[in-house]
KOLBA-730425 format. One line per field, with one value per residue (C-alpha): residue number from 1; residue in three letters; x, y, z. Coordinates in nm, 3 decimals, padded with zeros to 5 digits. Example, Ala and Ser with C-alpha at 12.3 -4.5 7.8 and 13.67 -1.06 7.14 Angstrom:
<rs>
k: (1, 2)
r: (ALA, SER)
u: (01.230, 01.367)
v: (-00.450, -00.106)
w: (00.780, 00.714)
</rs>
This chain:
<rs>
k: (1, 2, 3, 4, 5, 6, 7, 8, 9, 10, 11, 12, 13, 14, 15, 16, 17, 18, 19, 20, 21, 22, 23, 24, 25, 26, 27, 28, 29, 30, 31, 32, 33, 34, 35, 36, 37, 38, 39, 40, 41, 42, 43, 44, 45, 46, 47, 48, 49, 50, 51, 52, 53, 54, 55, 56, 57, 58, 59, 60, 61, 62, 63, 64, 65, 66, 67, 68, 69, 70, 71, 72, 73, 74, 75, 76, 77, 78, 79, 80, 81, 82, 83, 84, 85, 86, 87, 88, 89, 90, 91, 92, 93, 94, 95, 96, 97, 98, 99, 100, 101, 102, 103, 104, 105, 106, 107, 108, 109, 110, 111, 112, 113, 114, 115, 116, 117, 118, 119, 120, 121, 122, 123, 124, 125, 126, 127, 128, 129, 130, 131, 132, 133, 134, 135, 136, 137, 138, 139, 140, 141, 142, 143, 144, 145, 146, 147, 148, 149, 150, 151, 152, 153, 154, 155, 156, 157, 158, 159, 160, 161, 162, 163, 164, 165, 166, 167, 168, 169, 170, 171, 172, 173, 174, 175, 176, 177, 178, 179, 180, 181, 182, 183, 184, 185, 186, 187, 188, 189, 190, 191, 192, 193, 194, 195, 196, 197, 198, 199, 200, 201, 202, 203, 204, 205, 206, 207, 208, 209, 210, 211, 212, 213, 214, 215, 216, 217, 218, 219, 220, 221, 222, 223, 224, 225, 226, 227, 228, 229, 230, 231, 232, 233, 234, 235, 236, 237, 238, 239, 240, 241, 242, 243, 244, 245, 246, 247, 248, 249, 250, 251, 252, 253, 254, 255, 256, 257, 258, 259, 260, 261, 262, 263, 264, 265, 266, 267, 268, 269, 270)
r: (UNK, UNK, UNK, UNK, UNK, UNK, UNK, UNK, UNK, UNK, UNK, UNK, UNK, UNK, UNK, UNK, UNK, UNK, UNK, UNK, UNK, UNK, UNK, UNK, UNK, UNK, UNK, UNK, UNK, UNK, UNK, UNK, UNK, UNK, UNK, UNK, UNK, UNK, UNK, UNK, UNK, UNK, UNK, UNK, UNK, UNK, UNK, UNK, UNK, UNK, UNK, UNK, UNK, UNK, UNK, UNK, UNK, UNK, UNK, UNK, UNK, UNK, UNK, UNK, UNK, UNK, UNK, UNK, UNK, UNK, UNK, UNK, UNK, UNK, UNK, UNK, UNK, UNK, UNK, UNK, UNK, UNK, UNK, UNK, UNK, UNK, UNK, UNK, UNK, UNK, UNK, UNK, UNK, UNK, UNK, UNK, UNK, UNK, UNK, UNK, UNK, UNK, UNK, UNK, UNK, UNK, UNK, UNK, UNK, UNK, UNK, UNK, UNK, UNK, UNK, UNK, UNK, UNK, UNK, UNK, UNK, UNK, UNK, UNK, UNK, UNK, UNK, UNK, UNK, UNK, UNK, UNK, UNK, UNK, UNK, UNK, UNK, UNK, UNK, UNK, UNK, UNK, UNK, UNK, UNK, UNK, UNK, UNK, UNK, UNK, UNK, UNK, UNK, UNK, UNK, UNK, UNK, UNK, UNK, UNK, UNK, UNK, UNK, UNK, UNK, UNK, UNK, UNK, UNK, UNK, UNK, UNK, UNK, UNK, UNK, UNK, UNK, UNK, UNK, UNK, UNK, UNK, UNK, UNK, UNK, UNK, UNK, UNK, UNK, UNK, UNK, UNK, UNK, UNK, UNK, UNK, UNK, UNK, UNK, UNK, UNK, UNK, UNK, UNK, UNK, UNK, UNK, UNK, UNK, UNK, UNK, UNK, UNK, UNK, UNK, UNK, UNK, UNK, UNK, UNK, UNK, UNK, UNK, UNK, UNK, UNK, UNK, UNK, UNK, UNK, UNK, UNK, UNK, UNK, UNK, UNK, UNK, UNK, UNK, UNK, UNK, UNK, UNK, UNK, UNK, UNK, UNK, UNK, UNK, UNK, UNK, UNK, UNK, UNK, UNK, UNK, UNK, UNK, UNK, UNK, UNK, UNK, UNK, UNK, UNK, UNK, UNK, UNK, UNK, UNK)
u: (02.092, 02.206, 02.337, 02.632, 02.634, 02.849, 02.627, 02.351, 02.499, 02.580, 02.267, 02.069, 02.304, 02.293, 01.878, 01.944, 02.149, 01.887, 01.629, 01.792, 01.881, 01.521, 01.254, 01.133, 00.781, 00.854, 00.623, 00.345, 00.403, 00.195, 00.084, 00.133, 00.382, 00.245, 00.280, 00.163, -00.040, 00.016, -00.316, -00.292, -00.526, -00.596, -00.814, -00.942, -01.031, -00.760, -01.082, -01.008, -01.114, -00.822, -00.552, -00.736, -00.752, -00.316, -00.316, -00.451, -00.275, 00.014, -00.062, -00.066, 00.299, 00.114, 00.147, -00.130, -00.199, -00.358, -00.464, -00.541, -00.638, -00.380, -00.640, -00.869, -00.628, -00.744, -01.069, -01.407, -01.377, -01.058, -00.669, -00.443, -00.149, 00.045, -00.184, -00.102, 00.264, 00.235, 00.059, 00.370, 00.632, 00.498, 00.566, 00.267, 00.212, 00.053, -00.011, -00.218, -00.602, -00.617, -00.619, -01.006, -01.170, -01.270, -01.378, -01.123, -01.317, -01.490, -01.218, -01.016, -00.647, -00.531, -00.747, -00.626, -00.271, -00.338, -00.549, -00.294, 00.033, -00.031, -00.125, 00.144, 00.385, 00.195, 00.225, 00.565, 00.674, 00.527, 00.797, 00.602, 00.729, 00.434, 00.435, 00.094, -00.216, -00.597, -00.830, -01.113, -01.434, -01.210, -01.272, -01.005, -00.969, -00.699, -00.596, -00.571, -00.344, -00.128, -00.137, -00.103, 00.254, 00.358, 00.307, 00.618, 00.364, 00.462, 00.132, -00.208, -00.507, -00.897, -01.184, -01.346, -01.220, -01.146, -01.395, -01.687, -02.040, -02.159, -01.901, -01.801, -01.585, -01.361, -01.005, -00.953, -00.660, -00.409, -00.106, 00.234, 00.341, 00.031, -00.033, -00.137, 00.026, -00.151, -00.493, -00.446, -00.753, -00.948, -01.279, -01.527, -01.519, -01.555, -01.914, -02.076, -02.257, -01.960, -01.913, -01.593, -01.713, -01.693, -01.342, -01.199, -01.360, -01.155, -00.849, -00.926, -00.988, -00.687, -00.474, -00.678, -00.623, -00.246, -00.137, -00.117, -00.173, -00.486, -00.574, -00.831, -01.084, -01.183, -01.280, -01.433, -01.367, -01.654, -01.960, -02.360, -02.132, -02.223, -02.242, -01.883, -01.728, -01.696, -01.659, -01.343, -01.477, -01.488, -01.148, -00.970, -01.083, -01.009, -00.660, -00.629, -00.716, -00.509, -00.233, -00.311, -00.232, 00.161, 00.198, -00.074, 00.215, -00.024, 00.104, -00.024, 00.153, 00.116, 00.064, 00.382, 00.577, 00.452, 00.620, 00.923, 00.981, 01.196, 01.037, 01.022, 00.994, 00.710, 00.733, 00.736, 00.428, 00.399)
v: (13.162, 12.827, 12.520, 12.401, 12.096, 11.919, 11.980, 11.895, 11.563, 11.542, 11.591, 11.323, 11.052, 11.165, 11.136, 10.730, 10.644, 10.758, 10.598, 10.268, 10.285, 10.320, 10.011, 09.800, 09.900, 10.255, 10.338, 10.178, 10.251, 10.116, 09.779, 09.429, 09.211, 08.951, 08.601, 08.282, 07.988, 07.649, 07.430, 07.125, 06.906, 06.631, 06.298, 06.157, 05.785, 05.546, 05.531, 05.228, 05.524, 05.699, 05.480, 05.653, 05.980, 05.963, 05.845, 06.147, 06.410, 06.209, 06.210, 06.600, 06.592, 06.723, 06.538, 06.497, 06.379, 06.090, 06.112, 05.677, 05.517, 05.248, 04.996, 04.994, 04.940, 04.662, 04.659, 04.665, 04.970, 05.041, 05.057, 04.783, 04.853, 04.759, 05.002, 05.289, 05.216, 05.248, 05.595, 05.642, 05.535, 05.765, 06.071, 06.099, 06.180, 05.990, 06.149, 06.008, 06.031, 05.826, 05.434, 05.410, 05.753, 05.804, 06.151, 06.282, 06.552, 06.268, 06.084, 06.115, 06.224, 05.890, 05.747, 06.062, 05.946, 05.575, 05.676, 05.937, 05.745, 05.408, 05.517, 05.713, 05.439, 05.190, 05.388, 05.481, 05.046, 05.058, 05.228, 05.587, 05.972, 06.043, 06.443, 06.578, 06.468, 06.520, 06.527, 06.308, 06.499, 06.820, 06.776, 06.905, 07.076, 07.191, 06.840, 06.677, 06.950, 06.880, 06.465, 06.559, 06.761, 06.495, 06.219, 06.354, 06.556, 06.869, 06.963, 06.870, 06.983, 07.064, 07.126, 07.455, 07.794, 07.923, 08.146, 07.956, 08.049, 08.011, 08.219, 08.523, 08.677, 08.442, 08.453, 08.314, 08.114, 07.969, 08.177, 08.056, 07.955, 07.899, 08.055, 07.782, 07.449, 07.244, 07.371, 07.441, 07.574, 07.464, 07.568, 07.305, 06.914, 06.893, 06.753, 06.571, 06.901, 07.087, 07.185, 07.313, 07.653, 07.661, 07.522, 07.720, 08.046, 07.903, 07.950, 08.279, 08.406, 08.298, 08.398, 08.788, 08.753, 08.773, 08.418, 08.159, 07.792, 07.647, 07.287, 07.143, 06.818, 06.587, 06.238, 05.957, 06.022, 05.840, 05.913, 05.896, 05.761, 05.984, 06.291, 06.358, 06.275, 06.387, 06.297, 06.172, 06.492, 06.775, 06.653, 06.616, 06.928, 07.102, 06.962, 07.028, 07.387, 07.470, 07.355, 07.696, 07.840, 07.841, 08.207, 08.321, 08.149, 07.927, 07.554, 07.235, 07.038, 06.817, 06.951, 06.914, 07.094, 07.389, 07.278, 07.139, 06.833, 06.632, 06.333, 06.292, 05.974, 05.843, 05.843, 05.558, 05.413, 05.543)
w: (-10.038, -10.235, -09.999, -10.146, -10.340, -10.092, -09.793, -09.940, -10.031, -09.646, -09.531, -09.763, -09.657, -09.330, -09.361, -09.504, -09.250, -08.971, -09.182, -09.206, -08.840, -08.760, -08.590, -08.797, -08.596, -08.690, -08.965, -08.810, -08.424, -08.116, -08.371, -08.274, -08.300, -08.571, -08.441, -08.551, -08.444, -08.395, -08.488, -08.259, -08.389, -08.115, -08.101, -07.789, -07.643, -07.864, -08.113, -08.381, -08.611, -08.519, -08.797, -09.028, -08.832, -08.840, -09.197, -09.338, -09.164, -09.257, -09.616, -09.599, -09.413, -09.107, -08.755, -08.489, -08.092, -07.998, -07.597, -07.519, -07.225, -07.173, -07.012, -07.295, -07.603, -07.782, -07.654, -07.904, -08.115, -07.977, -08.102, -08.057, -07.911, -08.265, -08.467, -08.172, -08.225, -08.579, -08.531, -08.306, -08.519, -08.807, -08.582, -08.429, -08.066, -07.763, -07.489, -07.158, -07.104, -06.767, -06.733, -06.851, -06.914, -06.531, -06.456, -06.227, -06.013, -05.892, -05.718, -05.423, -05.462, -05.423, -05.708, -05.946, -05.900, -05.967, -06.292, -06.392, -06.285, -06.373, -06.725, -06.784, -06.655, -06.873, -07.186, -07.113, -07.114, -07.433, -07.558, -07.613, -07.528, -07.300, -07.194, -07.186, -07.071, -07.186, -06.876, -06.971, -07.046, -06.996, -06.608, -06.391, -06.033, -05.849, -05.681, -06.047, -06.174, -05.903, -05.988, -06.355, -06.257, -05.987, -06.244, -06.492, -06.719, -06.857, -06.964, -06.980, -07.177, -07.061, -07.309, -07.316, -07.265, -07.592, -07.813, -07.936, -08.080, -07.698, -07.568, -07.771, -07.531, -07.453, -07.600, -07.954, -07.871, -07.575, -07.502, -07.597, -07.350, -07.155, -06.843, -06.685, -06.892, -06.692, -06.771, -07.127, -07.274, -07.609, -07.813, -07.737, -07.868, -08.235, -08.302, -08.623, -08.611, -08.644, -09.018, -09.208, -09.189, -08.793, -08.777, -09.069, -08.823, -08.552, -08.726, -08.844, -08.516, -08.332, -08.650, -08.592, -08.274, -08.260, -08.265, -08.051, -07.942, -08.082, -07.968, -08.098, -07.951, -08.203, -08.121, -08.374, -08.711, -08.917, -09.072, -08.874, -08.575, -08.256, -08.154, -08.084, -08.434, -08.740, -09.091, -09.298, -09.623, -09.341, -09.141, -09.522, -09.650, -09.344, -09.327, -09.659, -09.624, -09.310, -09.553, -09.744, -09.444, -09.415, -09.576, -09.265, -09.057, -08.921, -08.872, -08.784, -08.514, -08.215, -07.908, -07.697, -07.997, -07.754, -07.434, -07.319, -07.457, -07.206, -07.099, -06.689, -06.515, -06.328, -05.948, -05.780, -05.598, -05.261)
</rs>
């Protein structure tokens, strides 16, 4: 028996209109959602090294952090407080790193909220947006958390926790938002060790991974200059490669593009 011509008509548009109805996630069901990752590429210490650390990422339209210690600007080997507003005033972030690099688990309360406040507060007369923090030598307990929030931060940043070649297992990149956004994890300080290789894997883990927030530790930028730097060729050719990466929906930007970015005041000194 023969459908008529008109039915059948009825039924194929009847068949579109479910079809163009359906989930997007239809044809391939139970698969991730694809998101993308946010490369936060971070420099430690106010390092003089740094003004040429900001000039290339800005040469590739790409922004950075820079985490200072307000008590040391100008000193030896050190920004001046005219090149750090320069690195401001070209879009860059500054964020706090204490008043001189003190390791915080090994002070009282009281001392956490002097080194934590105080630079803030300092950084903040200068005339910077200060809303994260970078716990010198990534040490942080419970107590400095706490000073970090009381301070005005909105988040702060550790060193470690993210997959490296000494810890397989661990998760390729920070959650957005972070669970905890004031213990924001990172893969390990970059090293003059460290080749492109390794931090082009980095990327292509967290971007496997599902996305994310990856924040990355580097700290001199200069060549044969200690252990925890690395060279002008591997930073440019790395920057120049995560520039490739745009289609991958990776991007490149400073670290409180992840967070809220309304700036709180410092408390006043009990």
């Amino acid at each position: 028996m023969k459908t008529p011509r008109h039915a059948t008509g009825a039924l194929t548009a009847l068949i579109l209109l479910l079809v163009s109805a359906a989930p997007a996630h239809a044809s391939g069901a139970g698969a991730p959602e694809k998101r993308g990752v946010i490369v936060s590429l971070t420099f430690d210490d106010g390092d003089a090294t740094h003004v040429l650390a900001a000039r290339m990422l800005q040469e590739r339209g790409m922004r950075g952090t820079f985490y200072v210690n307000s008590a040391t600007l100008g000193d030896e080997r050190k920004l001046t407080r005219r090149q750090l507003a320069a690195i401001a005033k070209a879009g860059h972030e500054i964020g706090g790193h204490t008043l001189d690099h003190t390791r915080l688990t090994e002070l009282t309360p009281e001392r956490q909220r002097e080194q934590i406040c105080e630079d803030r507060r300092a950084l903040l007369a200068m005339g910077h947006r200060v809303t994260t923090l970078a716990y010198p030598f990534g040490a942080v307990d419970t107590d400095a958390m706490r000073t970090a929030r009381q301070c005005g931060y909105t988040a702060a940043r550790t060193v470690g926790g993210l997959r490296l070649w000494d810890c397989p297992a661990c998760p390729a990149a920070e959650t957005l938002p972070p669970r905890n956004p004031f213990r924001v994890r990172t893969p390990g300080s970059v090293r003059d060790t460290t080749v492109l290789r390794q931090l082009k894997q980095q990327v292509y883990n967290a971007e496997k991974g599902g996305g994310g927030l990856l924040p990355l530790v580097l700290h001199r930028v200069c060549d044969d200059c200690g252990v925890y730097s690395t060279s002008p060729e591997v930073l440019g050719d790395f920057l120049d490669w995560l520039a490739t990466r745009k289609s991958r929906g990776t991007t490149v930007k400073p670290f409180a593009a992840a967070f809220d970015p309304a700036v709180r005041p410092v408390p006043p000194v009990p």
